[in-house]
N, C-alpha and C positions, 0 to 999 in steps of 0.2 A: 346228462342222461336223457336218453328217448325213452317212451310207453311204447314196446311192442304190441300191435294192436291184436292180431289173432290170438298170442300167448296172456296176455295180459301182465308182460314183465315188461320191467324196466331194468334197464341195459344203456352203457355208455355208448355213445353212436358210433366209435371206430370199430366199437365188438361188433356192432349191425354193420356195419359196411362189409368187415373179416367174412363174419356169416353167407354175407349177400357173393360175396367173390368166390368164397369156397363154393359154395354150391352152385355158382355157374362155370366154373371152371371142374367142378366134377363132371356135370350136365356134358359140358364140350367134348370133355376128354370120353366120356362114356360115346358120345357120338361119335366120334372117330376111331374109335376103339371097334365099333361095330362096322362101319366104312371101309376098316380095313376086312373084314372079314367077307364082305361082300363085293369089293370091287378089287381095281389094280393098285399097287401104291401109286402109279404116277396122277389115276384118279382121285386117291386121297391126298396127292401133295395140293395138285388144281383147287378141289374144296377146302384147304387149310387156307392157302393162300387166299384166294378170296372172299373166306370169311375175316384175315387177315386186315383185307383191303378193306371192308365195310366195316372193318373195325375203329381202322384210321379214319375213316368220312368220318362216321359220326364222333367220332373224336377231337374230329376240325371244328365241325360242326358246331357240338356244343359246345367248345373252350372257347368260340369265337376265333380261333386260328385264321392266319390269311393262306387261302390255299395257294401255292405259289407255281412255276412253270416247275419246278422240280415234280410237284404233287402230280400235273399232268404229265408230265413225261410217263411218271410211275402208274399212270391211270391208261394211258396209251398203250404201255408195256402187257399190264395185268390182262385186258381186253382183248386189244391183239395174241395174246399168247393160250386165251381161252377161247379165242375162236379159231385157231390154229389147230388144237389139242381136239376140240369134237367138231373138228372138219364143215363146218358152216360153209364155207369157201365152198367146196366140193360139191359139198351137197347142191347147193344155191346152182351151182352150172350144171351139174348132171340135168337140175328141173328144168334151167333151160334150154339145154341139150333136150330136152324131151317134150315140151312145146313145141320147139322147132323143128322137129321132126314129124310132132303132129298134125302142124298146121302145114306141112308140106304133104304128106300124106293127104288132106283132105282138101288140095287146090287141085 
């Protein structure tokens, strides 16, 4: 048994763990739930997924896991394909598509 400290019960520690899960996996799901309601789904797949990802890090993380060439393939994939998705690429040349314009303009 653990002493919950705010309630001042005592509770066997896998019931506090139950506790602790539920309510962060309420927390998520309520987030998404409203994500959906404000954006695209394929913007809501993007943010599942990568809170997916920084799920697994810190998961390596703390277990002490060896992160292996598999982990970065899937790290290379996840990035790549979120800076694909909000056009980073694009963006980045249109600005210097637009520099160089300027500084031709002003020779």
């Amino acid at each position: 048994p653990v002493l919950v400290p705010v309630v001042g019960l005592t509770m066997p520690i896998m019931w506090l763990y139950l506790l602790i899960n539920v309510i962060t996996q309420y927390v998520c799901i309520r987030g998404v739930f409203i994500l959906t309601t404000e954006c695209t789904s394929l913007t809501v797949t993007l943010v599942v997924t990568l809170r997916k990802f920084l799920s697994l890090i810190f998961s390596i993380l703390y277990f002490q896991n060896p992160f292996t060439a598999w982990h970065w393939v899937g790290t290379a994939v996840v990035f790549m394909g979120t800076l694909l998705y909000t056009e980073v690429w694009s963006s980045m040349q249109a600005a210097l598509r637009g520099a160089k314009v300027k500084a031709k303009k002003t020779e």
